[in-house]
C-alpha positions as MATLAB code, in Angstrom:
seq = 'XXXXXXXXXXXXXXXXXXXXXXXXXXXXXXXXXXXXXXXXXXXXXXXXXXXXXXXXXXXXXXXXXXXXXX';
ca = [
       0.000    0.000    0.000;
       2.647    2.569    0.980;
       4.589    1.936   -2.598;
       1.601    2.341   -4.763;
       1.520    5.610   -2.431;
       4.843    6.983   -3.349;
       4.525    5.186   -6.867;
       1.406    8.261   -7.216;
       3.888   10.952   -6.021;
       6.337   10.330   -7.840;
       4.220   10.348  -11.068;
       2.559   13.200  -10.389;
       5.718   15.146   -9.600;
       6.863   13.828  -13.217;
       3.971   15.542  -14.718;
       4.416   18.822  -13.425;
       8.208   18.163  -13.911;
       7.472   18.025  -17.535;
       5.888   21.350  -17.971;
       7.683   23.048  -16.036;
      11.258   25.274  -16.448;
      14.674   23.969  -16.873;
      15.451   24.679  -13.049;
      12.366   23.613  -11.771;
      12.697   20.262  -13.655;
      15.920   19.444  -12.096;
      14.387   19.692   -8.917;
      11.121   18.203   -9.245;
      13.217   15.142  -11.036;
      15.268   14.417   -7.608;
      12.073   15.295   -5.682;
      10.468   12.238   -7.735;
      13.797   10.362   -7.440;
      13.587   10.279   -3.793;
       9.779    9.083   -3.377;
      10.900    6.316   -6.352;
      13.500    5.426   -2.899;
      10.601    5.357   -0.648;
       8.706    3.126   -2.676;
      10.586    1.085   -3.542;
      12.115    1.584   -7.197;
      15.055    3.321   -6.858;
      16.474    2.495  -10.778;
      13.544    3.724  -12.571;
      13.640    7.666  -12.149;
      17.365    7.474  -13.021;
      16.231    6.029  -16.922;
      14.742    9.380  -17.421;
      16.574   11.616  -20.105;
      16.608   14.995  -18.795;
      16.464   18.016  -21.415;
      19.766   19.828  -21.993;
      19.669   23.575  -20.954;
      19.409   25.589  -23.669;
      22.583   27.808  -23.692;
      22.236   31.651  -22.757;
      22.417   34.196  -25.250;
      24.797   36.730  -24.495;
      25.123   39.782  -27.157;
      28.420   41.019  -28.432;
      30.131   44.122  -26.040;
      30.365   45.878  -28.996;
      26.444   47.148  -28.905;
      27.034   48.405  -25.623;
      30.317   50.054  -26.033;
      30.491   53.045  -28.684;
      33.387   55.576  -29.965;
      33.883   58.052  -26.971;
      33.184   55.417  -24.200;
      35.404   53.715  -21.951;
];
């Protein structure tokens, strides 16, 4: 009884893990990891292939910085 209980957390947390941002998805991953523990199944959460970040997009210094400036 208590696995199929953490079995439901950790699914749920899944779901909102999908839909939700980069950061927030990291967390709710190892939040599901750790009820996967609890119940029971600690391989399964591990299987999951986690989204690369996407890389920031930093514009060149040379639209901030014009002749004259320092």
């Amino acid at each position: 009884m208590e696995q199929e209980f953490y079995k439901g957390l950790a699914q749920r947390v899944r779901d909102l893990a999908d839909r939700a941002d980069p950061f927030t998805r990291r967390r709710l991953l190892k939040v599901a990891e750790s009820y996967d523990a609890k119940g029971g199944r600690a391989g399964q959460a591990s299987q999951r292939a986690e989204r690369p970040l996407p890389l920031p997009r930093i514009p060149p210094t040379a639209i901030f910085t014009g002749p004259g400036e320092a």
